[in-house]
C-alpha positions in Angstrom: -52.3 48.0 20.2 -49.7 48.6 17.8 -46.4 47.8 20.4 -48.2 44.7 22.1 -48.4 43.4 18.8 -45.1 43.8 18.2 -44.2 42.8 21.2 -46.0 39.7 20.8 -44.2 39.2 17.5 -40.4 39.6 18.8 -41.5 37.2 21.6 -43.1 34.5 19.3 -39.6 35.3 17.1 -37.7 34.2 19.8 -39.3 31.5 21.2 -38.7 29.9 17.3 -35.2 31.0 17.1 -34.8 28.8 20.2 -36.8 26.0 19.5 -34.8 25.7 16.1 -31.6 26.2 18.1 -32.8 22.7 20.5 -34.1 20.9 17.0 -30.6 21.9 15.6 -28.7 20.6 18.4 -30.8 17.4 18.4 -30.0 16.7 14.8 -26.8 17.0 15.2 -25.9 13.9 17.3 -23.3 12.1 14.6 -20.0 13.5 15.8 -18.7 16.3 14.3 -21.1 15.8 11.4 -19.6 12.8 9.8 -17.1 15.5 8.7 -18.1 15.7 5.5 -16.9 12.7 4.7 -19.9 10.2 5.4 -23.9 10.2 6.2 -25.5 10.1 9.9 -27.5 7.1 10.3 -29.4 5.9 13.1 -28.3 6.2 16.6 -26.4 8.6 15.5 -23.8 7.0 14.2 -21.5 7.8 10.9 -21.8 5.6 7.8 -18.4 6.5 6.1 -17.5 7.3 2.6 -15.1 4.7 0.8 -11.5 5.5 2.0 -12.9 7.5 5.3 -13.0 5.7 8.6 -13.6 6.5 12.5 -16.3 7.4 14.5 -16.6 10.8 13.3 -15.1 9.8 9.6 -12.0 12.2 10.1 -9.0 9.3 9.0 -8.3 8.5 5.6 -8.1 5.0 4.8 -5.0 3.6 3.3 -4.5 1.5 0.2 -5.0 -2.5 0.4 -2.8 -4.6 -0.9 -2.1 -8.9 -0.5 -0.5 -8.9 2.6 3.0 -10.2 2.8 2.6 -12.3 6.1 -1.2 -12.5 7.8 -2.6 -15.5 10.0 -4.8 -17.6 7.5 -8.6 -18.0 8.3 -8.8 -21.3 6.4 -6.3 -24.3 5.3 -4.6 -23.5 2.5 -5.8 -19.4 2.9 -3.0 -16.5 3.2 -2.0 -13.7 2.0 -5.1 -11.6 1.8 -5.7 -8.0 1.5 -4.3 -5.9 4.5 -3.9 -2.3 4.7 -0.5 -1.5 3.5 0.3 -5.2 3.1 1.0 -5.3 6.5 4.4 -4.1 5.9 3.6 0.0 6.6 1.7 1.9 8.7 -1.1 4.5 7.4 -0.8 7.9 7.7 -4.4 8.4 9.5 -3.8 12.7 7.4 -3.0 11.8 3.9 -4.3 8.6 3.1 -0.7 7.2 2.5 1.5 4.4 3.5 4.7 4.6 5.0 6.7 1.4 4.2 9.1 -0.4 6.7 12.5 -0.6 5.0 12.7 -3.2 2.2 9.1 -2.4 1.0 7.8 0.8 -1.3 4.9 1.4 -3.8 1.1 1.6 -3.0 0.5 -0.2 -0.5 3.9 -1.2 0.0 3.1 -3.7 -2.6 6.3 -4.5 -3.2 10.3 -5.4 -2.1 13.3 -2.9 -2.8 16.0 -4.6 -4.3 19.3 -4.2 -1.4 21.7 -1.2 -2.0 19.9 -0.2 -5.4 21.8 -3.3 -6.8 24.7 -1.2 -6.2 24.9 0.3 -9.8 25.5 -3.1 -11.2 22.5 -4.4 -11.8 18.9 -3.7 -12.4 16.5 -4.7 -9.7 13.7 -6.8 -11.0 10.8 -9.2 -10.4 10.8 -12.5 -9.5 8.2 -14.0 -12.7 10.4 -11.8 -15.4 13.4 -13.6 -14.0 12.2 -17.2 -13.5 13.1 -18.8 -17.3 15.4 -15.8 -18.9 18.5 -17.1 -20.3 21.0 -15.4 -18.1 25.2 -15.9 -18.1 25.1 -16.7 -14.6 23.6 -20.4 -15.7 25.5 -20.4 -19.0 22.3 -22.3 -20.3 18.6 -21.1 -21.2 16.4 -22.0 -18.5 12.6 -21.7 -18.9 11.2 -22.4 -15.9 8.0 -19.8 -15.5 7.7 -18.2 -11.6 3.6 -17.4 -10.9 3.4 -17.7 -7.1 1.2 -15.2 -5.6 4.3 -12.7 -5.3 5.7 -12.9 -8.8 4.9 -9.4 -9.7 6.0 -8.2 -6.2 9.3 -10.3 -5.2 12.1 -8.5 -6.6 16.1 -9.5 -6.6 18.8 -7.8 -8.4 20.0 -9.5 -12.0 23.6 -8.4 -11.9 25.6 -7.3 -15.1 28.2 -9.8 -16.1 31.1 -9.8 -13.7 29.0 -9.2 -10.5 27.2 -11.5 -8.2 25.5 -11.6 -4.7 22.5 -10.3 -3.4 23.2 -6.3 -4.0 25.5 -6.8 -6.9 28.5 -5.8 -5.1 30.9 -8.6 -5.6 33.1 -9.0 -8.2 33.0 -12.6 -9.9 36.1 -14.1 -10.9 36.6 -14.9 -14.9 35.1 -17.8 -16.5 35.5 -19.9 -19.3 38.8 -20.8 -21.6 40.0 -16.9 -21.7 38.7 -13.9 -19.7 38.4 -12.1 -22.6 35.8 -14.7 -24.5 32.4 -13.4 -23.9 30.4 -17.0 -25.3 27.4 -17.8 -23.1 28.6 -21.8 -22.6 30.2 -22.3 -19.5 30.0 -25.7 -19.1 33.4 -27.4 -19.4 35.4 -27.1 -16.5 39.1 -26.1 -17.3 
């Protein structure tokens, strides 16, 4: 009686070893468990954490920033949030964006300035330039920049003697002596 007990009791072991082995595999229908990264719903599909996405929640999500050029929904409605700013593409791995040229930060959120300002000039925003008094206009000007890029337009502000867009050109003396640094350049000689 003893070994048809025992028997009975391997058999009975098994037959639950197997029917937790079909329960198993029937619970498992998200795919590839969500990955760790979300929660199995109904119908088996994945409900993703914040910055997970997919069917199986395996790509990271990238940073959103105001986009630099979208298609508006409404009149008078642009620049919303798009992934990188739609001026990158995501790296699906880390979660990162990788800017076109001209573009950098998180999100690509905002412009490079060209050539570094070509090591005469600092590259700087568009609102902390609008209104400085610069030598370029000779003049104070305070005229305030708050579009929706003035924190994310940049140009170059080129030290005195330099001009165009990357600083590179050398600007010709102004003024009544090239060796008078005054601010007022408005009479003509």
């Amino acid at each position: 009686k003893g070994s048809k007990s025992k028997i009975r009791s391997k058999r009975t072991m098994m037959k639950l070893l197997i029917l937790a082995g079909v329960a198993a595999t029937v619970m498992a229908g998200c795919p590839e468990s969500c990955n760790g990264h979300g929660t199995c719903g109904a119908d088996d599909i994945c409900t993703c954490y914040d910055n997970w996405q997919g069917s199986s929640c395996a790509l990271r999500t990238c940073p959103f920033e105001l986009a630099w050029a979208d298609v508006p929904e409404y009149d008078e409605d642009g620049h919303n949030m798009a992934e990188c700013a739609n001026r990158g593409i995501c790296d699906r791995e880390s979660g990162q964006c990788e800017c076109f040229e001209g573009y950098e930060g998180k999100g690509c959120s905002r412009m490079t300035c060209p050539n570094d300002c070509s090591g005469h000039g600092t590259c700087e925003f568009m609102g902390d330039m609008a209104g400085d008094d610069h030598p370029r206009y000779g003049r104070e000007r305070h005229i305030p920049y708050t579009a929706w890029d003035h924190d994310r337009a940049r140009m170059c502000r080129c030290d005195i003697g330099f001009d165009g867009p990357d600083c590179s050109q050398r600007m010709c003396p102004l003024g009544d002596d090239t060796l008078t640094t005054a601010k007022n350049n408005d009479h003509i000689q």
